[in-house]
SEDO-340899 format. One record per residue: z, x, y of N, C-alpha, C in turn. Coordinates in steps of 0.2 Angstrom, whole numbers, plus 2048, in hexadecimal, padded with zeros to 3 digits. Layout:
N
ZXYZXYZXY
...
//
This chain:
515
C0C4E585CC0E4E8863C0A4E4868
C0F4E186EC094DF872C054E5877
C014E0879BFD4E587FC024E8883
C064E6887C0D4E988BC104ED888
C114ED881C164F387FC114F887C
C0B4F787CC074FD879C06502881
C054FD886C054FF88BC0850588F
C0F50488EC1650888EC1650B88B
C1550C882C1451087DC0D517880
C08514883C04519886C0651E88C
C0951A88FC0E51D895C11523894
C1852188EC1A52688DC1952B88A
C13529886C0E52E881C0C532888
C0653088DC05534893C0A537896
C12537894C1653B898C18541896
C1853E88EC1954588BC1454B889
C0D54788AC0754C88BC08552893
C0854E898C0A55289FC0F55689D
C1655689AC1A55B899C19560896
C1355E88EC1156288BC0D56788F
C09566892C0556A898C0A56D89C
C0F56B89FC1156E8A2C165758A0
C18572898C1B578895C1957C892
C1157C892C0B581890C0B587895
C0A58489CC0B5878A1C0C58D8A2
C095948A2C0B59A8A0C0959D8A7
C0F59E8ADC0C5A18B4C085A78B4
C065A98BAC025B08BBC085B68BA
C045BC8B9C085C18BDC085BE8C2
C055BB8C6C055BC8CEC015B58CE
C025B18D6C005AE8D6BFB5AE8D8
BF55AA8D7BED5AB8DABEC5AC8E2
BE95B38E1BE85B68EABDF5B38E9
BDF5B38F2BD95B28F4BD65BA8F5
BD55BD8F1BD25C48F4BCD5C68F3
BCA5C98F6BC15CA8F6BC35CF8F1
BBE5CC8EBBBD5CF8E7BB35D38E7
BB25DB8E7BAE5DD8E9BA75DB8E4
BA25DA8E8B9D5D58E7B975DB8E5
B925DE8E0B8C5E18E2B865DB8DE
B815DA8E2B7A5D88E1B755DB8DC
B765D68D6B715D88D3B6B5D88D2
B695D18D4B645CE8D7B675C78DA
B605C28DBB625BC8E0B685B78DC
B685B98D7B6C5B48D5B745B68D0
B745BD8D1B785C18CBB7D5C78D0
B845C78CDB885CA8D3B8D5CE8CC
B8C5D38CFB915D98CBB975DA8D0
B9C5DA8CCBA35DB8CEBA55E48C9
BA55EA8CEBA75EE8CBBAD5EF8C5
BAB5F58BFBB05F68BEBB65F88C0
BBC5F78C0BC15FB8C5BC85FA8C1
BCD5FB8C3BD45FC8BFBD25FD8B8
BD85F78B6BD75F78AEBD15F38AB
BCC5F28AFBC65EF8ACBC15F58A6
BC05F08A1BBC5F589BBB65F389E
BB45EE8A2BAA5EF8A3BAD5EA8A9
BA45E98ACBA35E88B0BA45DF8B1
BA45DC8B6BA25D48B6B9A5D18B9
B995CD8B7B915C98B9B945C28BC
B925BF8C2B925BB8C4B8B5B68C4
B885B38C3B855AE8C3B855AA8C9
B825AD8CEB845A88D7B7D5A88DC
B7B5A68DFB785A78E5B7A5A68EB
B795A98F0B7C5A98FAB805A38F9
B7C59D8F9B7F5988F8B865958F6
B875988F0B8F5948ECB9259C8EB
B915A08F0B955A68F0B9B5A58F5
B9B5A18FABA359E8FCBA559C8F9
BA45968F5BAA5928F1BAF5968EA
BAB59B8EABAF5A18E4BB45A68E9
BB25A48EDBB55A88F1BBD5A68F6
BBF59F8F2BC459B8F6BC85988EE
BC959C8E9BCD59B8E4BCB5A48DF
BD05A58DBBD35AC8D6BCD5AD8D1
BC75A78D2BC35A88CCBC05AF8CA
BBC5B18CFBB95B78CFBBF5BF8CE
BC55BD8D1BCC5C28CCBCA5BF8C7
BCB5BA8C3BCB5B78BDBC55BA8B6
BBF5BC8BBBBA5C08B7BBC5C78B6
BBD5C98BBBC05D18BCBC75D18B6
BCB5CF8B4BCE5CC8B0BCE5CE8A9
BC85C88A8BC45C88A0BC35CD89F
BC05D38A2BBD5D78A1BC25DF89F
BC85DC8A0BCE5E189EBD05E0897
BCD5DB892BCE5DA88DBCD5DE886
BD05E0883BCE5E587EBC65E487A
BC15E6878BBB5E7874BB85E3878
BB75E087FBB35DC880BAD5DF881
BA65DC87EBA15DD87EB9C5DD884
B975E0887B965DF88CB9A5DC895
B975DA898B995D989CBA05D189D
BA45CF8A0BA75CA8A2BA45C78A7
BA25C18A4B9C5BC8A9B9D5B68AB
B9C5B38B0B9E5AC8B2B965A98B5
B975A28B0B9059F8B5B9159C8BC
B8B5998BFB8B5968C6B915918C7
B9458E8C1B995888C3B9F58A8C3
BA15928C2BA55958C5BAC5938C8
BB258F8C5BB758F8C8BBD5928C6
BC35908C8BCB5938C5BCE58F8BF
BCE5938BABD158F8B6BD65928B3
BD85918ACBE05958A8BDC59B8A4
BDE59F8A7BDE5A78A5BD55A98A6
BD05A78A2BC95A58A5BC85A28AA
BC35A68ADBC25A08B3BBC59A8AD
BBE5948B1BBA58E8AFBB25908B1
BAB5928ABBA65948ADBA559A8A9
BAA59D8A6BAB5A58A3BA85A589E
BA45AA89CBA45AD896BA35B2894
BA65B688DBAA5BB88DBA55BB883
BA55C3882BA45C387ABA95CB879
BAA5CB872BB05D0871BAE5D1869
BAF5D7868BAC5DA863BB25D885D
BB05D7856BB45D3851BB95D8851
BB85DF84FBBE5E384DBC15E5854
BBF5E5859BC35E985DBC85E4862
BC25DF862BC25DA868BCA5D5865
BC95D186ABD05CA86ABCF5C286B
BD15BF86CBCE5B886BBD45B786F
BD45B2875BD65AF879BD75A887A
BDD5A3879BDB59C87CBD959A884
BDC59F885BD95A088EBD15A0890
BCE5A288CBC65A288CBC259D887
BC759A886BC3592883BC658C886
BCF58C888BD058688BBD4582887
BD857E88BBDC578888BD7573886
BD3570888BCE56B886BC956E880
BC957087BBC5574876BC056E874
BBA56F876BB356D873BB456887A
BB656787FBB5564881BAE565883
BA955F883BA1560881B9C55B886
B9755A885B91553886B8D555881
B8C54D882B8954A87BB82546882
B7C548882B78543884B7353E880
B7553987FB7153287EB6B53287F
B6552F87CB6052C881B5F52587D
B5D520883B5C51987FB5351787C
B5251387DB4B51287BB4A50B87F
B4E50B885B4B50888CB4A50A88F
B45509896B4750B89BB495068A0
B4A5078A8B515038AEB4A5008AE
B464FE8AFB444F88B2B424F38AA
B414F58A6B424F189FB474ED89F
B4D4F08A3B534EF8A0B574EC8A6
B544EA8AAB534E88B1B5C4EA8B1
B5D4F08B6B614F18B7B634F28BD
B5D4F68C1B5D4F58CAB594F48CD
B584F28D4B534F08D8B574EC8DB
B5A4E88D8B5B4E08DBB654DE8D9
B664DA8DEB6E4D98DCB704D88D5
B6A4D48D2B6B4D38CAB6D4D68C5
B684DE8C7B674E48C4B6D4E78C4
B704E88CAB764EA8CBB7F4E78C8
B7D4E18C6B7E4DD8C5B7F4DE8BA
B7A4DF8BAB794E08B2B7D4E88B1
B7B4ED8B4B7C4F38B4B854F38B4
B884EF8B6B914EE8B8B914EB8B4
B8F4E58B1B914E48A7B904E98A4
B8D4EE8A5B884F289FB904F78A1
B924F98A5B964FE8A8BA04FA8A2
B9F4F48A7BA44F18A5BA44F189D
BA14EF89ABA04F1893BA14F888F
B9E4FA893BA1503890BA7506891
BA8502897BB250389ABB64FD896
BB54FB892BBA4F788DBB84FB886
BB34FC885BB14FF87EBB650487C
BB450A882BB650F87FBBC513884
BC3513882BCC514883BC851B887
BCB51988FBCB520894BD151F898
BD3526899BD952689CBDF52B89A
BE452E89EBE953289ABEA52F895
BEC53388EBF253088ABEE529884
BE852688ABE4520886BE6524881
BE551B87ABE651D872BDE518871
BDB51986CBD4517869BDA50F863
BD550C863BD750785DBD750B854
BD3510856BD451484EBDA51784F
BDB517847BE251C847BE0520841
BDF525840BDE52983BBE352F83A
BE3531833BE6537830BE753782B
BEB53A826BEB53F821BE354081D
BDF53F81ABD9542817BD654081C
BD453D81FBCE539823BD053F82A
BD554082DBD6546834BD454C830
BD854D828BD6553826BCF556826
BCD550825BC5552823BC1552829
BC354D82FBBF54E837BC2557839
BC7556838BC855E83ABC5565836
BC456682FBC056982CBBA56782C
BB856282CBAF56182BBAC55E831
BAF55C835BAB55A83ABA655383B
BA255483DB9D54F83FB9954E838
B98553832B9855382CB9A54E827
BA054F828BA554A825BA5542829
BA454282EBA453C833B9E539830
B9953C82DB9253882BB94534824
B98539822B9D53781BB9E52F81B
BA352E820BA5529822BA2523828
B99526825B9851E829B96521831
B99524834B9D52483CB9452883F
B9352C83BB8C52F83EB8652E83A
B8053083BB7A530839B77538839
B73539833B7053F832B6C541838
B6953E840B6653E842B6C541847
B7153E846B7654084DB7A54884C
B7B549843B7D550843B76555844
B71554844B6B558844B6B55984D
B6F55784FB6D558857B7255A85B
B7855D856B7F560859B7E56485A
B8256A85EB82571860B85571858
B84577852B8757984BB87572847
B8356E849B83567845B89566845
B8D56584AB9456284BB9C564846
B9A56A846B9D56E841B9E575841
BA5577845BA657D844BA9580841
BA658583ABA8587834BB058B835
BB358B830BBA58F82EBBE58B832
BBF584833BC5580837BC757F82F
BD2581832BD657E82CBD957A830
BDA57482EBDF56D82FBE556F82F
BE857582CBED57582BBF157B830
BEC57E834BED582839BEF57E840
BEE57783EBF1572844BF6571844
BFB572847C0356F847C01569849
C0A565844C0A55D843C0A55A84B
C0D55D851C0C55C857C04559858
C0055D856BF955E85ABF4559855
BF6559851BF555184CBF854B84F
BFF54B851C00544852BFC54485A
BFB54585FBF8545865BF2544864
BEE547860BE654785EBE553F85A
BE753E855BE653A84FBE5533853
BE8531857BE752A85ABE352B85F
BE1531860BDA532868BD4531865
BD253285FBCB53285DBC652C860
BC452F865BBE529866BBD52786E
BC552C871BC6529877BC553187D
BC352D881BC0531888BC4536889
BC853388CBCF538890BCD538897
BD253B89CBD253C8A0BCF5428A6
BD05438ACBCE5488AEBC55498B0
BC354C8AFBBA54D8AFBB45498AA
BBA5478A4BB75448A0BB353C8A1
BAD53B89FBAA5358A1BA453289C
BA252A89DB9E52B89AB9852889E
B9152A8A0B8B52A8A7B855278A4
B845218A6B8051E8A6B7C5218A9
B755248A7B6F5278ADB685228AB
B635258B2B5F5248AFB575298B1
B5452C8AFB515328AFB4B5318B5
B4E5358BCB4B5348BFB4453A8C2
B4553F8BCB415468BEB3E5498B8
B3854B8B7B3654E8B0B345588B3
B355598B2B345628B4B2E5658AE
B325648A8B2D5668A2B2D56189D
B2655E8A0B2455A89AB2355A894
B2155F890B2256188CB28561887
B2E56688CB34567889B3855E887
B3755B88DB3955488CB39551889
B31550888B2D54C881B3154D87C
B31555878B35558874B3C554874
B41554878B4755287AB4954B879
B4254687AB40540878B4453C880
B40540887B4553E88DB3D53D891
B3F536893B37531899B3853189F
B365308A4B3852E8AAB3A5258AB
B415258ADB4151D8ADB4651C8A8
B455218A3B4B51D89DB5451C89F
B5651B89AB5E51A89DB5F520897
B64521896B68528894B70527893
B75529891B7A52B892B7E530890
B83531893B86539892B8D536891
B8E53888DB9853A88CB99542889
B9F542890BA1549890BA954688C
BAC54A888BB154A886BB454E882
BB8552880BBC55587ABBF554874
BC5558874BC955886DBCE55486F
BD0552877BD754E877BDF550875
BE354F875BE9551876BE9556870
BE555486BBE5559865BE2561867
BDE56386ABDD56686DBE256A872
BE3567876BE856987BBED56C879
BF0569872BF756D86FBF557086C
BEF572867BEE577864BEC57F86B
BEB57D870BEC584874BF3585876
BF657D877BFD58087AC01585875
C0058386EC03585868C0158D86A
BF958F86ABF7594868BFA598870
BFB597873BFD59987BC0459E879
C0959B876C0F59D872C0C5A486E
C095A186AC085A7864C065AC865
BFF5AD86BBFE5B086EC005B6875
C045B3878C095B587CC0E5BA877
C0F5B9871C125BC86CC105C186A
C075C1867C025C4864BFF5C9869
C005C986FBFF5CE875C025D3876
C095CE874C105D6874C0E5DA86E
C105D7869C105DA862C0A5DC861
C035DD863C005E1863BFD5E6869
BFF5E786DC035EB873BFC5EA877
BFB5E2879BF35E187CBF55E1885
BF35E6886BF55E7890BF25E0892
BF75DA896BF35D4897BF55D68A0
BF05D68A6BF05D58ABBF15CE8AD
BF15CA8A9BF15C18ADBF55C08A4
BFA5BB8A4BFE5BA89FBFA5B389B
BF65B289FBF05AC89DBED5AE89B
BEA5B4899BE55B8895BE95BB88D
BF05B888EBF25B8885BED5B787F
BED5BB87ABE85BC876BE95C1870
BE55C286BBE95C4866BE25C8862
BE15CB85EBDB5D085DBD75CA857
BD05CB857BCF5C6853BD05C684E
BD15CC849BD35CB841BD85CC842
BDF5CA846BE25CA845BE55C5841
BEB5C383EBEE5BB83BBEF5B5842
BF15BB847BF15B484BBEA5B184D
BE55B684EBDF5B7851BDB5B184B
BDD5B3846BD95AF840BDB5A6840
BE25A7842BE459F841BE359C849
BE359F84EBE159C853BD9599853
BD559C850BCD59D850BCD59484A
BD3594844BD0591840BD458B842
BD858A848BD958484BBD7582850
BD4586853BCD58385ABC8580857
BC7583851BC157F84EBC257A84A
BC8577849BCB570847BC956D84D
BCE56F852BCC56A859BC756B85C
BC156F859BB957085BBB5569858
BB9568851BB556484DBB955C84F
BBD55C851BC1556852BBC552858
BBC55885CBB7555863BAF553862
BAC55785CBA655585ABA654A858
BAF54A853BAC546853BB053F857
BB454185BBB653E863BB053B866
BAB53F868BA554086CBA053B866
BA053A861B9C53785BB9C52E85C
BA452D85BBA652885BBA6523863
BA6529868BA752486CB9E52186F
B9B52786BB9352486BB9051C865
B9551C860B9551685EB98511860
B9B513863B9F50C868B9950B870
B96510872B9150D879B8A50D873
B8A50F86EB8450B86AB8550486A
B8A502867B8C4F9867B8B4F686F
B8C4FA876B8D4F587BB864F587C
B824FB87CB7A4FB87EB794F787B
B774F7874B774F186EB764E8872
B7C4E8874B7D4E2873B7B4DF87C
B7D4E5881B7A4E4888B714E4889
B6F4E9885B674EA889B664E9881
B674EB87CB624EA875B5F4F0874
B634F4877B604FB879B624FE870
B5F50586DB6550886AB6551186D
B6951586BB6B51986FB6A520868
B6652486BB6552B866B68532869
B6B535866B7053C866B6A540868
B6B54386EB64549870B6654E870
B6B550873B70556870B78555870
B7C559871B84559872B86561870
B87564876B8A569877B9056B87B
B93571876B9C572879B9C57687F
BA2575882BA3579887BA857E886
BAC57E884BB4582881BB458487C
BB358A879BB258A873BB2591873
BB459486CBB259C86BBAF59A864
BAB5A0864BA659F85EBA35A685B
BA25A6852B9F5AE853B975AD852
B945B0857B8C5B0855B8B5BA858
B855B6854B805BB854B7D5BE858
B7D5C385EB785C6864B785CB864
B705CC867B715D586AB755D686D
B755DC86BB7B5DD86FB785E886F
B775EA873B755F3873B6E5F286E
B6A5ED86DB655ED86CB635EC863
B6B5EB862B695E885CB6E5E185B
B6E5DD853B725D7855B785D9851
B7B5D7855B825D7854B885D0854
B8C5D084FB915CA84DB945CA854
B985C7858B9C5C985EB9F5C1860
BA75BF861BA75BC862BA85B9869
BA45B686ABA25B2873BA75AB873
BAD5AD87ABAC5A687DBAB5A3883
BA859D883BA7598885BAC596889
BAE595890BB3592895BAF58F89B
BAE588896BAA58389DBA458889D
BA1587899B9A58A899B96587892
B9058788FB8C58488BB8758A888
B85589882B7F58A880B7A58B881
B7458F884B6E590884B6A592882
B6859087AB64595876B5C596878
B55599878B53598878B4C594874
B46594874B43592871B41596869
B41595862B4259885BB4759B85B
B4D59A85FB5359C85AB54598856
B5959C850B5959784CB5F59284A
B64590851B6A58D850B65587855
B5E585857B5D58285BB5C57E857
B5C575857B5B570852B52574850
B5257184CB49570849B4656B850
B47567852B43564853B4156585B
B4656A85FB4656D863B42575863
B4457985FB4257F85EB3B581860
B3657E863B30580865B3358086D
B3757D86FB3857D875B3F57F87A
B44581875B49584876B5157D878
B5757F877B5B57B874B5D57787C
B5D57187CB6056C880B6556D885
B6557088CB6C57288EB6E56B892
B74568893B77566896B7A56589B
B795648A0B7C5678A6B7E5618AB
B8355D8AAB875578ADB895598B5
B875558B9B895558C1B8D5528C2
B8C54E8C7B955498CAB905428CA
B9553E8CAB965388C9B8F5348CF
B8F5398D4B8B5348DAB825378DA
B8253D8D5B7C5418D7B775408D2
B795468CEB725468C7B7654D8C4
B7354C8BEB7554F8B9B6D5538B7
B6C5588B2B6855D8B2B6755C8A8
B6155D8A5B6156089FB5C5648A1
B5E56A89DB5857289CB58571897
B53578894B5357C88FB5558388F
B57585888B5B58A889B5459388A
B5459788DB4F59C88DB525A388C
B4C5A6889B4C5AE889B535B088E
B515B0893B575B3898B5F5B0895
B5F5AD892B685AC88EB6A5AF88A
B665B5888B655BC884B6D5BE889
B6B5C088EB715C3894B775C1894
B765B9892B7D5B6891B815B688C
B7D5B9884B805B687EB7F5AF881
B795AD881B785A6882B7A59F884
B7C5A3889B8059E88DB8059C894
B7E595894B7E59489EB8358E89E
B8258C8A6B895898A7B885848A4
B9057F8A5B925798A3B915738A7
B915758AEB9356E8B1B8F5708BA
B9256C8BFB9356E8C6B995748C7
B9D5738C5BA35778C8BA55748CE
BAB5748CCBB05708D2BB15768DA
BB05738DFBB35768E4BB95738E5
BBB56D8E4BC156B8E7BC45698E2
BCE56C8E2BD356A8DCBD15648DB
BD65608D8BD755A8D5BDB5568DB
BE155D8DCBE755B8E1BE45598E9
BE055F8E9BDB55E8F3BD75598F3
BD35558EEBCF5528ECBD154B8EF
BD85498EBBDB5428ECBDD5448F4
BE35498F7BE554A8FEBDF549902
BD954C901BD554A906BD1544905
BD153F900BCC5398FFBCF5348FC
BD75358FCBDB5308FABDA52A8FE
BD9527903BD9522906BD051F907
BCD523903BC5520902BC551D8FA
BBF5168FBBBD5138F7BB85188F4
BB951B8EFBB45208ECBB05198E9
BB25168E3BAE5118E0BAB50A8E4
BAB50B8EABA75088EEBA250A8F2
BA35108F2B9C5168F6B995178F1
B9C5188EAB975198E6B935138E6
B9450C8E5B915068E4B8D5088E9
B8D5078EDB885078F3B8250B8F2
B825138EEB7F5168EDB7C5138E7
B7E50E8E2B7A50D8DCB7B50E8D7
B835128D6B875138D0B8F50E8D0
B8E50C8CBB945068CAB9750C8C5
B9E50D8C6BA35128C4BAC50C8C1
BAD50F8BDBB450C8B9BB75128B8
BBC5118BABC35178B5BCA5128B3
BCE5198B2BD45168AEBDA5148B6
BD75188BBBDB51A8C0BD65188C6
BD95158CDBD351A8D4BD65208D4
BDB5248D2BDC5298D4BD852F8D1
BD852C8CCBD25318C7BC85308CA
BC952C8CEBC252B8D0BC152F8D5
BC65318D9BC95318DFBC653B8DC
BCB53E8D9BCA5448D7BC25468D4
BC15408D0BB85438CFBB25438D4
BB65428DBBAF53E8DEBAB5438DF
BA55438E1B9F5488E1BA354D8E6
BA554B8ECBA75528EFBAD5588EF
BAC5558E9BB25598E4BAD55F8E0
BA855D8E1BA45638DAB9E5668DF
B9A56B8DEB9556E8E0B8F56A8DF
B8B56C8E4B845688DFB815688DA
B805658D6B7F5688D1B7856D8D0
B725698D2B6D56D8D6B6C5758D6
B725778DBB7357D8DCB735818D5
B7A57F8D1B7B5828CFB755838C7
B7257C8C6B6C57E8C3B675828C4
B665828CBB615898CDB6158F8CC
B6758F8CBB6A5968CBB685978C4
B695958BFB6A5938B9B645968B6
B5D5928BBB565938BAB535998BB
B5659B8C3B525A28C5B565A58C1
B5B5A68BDB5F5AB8BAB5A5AD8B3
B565A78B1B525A78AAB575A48A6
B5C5A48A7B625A08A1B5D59989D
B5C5968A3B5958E89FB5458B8A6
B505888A3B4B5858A8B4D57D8A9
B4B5798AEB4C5738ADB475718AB
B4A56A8A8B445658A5B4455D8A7
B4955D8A9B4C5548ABB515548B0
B525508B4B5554E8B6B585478B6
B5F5448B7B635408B4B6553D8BB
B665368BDB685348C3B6D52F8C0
B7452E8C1B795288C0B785228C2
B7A51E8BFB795188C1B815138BF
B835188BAB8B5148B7B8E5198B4
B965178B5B9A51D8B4B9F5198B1
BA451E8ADBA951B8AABAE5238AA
BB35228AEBB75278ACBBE5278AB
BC152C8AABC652B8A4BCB52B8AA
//
């Protein structure tokens, strides 16, 4: 097939994906009102939303003065009040500082529900399931690697960019050169990053340093419709579109040296991140479950106040098969996220002679059953994750070994022009079923983003600033530009005084790749 007809061929693969989203598309009751939803101070950083109507508990918000307007100009914080209508949910409905609107959860939510009483929601994990970061560290650092300072330097850094941007397929609809399936997808989707070692693709050092070692148990391959395999099987390996990127930094801050050390992170080194998921495979296994559960709502007479809040009890059949095919396209992302690290292992390789080691990778979208206090004993409960991460603290014991004196690696990605954050995860994440945010959080759509800065050179203001940027699109650059998101800053502070997680490093860009 030549290039031009593969080209076309992706096209129309990209046309049929946007249709499929659109027929996913499950409206509101009502459509999103801006209305003052009522605010009480818990302390400086923590905001309770009473209980009221059909709410069973309370909501916690995660916010300071600060980033309390911008919750306050889209349905998110309706969208906690919300969650929290949902049959056996466990404590409070919670949203961290990155806080936006999203489908049925607000993006930032997290929510836990008791196994027998409670429900399991696609809404509260997401069409992008496992979408994650993986942080890199190399064993250079930018002035070894002469990368800036000087036109040269800048110069190198745009091969070094350029070469990441041919490696690894970004883009709607992009397809990867692998084609995988029958035994080889069955086995990425039940075994995960386990099974990827099988095959070569990873290293014992890189499953030791996953959230669950890259592997979330009870996935059946055969809980995937043949739809959500053919859209998956030819992504493996590629970016995708939207927020997803792959960020060349280089570590401009140490907070805790210690924790650092541990982390294996210097002042001066380069780094990279790749954020990415489950890819189209993912996306159709929620549109699939959107269906069932929309069904499993009625038939189990679930009072739903937002139709995006469809859900079905967890031991239910559909409860059970929805859970054992997010953890297909849990484990598909693990090894998405795997592979595209051996393809920027090759360009460090052959650009700097650099090599590049796995420090952590954690999901953002995800439900999962753990173990927490919960009334003062521990208790199974299943917790999800919507655009939120991981924060365990130091001796628990899902923290790698080699972490565990120091508590588990939080990730916290910012925008394209600023810096990015790693913590550790602390005692205070007891409050969250262990969970702090995922990201900045968007203040501007996708759609106001382009209307107001369609006609700027976004990858030219970045140059300026020091970061050389590629994507599949300007229009996608256009939508990710930093004034699109919060600071990230902010919303890590919140993060810190909350006790959720402390910082240890901080992350400065220097090269972007977006889908």
């Amino acid at each position: 097939m030549s290039r031009q007809d593969r080209k076309k061929k992706q096209k129309k693969l990209a046309k049929e994906e946007a249709r499929a989203a659109l027929r996913a598309h499950v409206p509101h009751a009502q459509r999103p009102w801006r209305s003052p939803v009522p605010l009480e101070p818990i302390d400086e950083v923590r905001w309770r939303i009473p209980q009221r109507g059909a709410m069973r508990t309370h909501g916690v918000v995660y916010a300071d003065e600060s980033l309390l307007p911008d919750l306050r100009e889209d349905a998110s914080l309706e969208q906690v009040a919300n969650v929290a209508t949902l049959p056996g949910i466990v404590g409070p409905s919670m949203a961290m500082p990155d806080i936006h609107w999203g489908y049925g959860f607000p993006i930032g939510g997290v929510a836990a529900f008791d196994l027998d009483e409670g429900v399991v929601s696609p809404g509260g994990v997401g069409y992008d399931i496992n979408c994650g970061v993986r942080l890199l560290a190399s064993d250079v650092d930018v002035e070894g690697a002469r990368l800036e300072s000087t036109s040269k330097g800048l110069e190198r850094t745009r091969k070094l960019v350029d070469d990441l941007f041919a490696a690894i397929p970004s883009g709607v609809g992009e397809r990867s050169d692998e084609r995988i399936g029958g035994d080889v997808l069955r086995g990425i989707l039940e075994g995960g990053l386990p099974f990827a070692r099988t095959l070569g693709w990873a290293t014992d050092d890189d499953v030791a340093h996953v959230e669950e070692n890259g592997v979330i148990r009870g996935a059946r391959a055969d809980a995937i419709s043949s739809r959500a395999r053919m859209r998956g099987g030819p992504q493996l390996g590629t970016l995708g579109s939207g927020n997803h990127f792959a960020e060349i930094g280089v570590v401009d801050q140490v907070y805790d040296p210690e924790a650092a050390e541990a982390f294996g992170l210097r002042l001066g080194q380069i780094t990279l991140m790749i954020h990415s998921g489950s890819r189209g495979l993912g996306h159709q296994v929620c549109v699939d479950a959107i269906t069932e559960m929309l069904r499993a709502a009625a038939k189990y007479d679930i009072p739903l106040v937002d139709r995006q809040l469809c859900c079905a009890p967890v031991r239910s059949v559909e409860g059970h098969e929805y859970l054992e095919a997010m953890a297909a396209a849990a484990n598909f992302a693990f090894a998405n996220r795997q592979l595209m690290t051996n393809k920027a292992r090759d360009v460090f390789e052959r650009r700097l002679g650099a090599e590049l080691r796995t420090v952590y990778d954690v999901c953002h979208n995800i439900a999962k059953i753990e173990e927490h206090v919960v009334d003062g004993a521990p208790k199974e409960i299943l917790v999800h994750r919507k655009g939120a991460t991981r924060a365990l603290p130091k001796d628990h014991p899902l923290v790698p070994e080699a972490y565990r004196a120091v508590g588990q690696p939080v990730i916290i990605p910012g925008d394209m022009g600023r810096y990015s954050f790693v913590l550790k995860g602390e005692a205070g994440s007891a409050e969250t079923f262990g969970s702090a945010c995922h990201g900045a959080g968007r203040v501007l759509s996708r759609g106001e983003a382009k209307r107001r800065f369609e006609r700027s050179d976004v990858s030219k203001a970045l140059e300026d600033r020091g970061v050389i940027v590629r994507g599949a699109s300007k229009e996608t650059i256009v939508e990710e530009m930093p004034q699109a998101y919060k600071d990230v800053a902010d919303v890590v502070d919140v993060v810190a005084r909350g006790g959720i997680a402390s910082k240890v490093a901080r992350i400065r860009p220097i090269g972007c790749v977006k889908g």
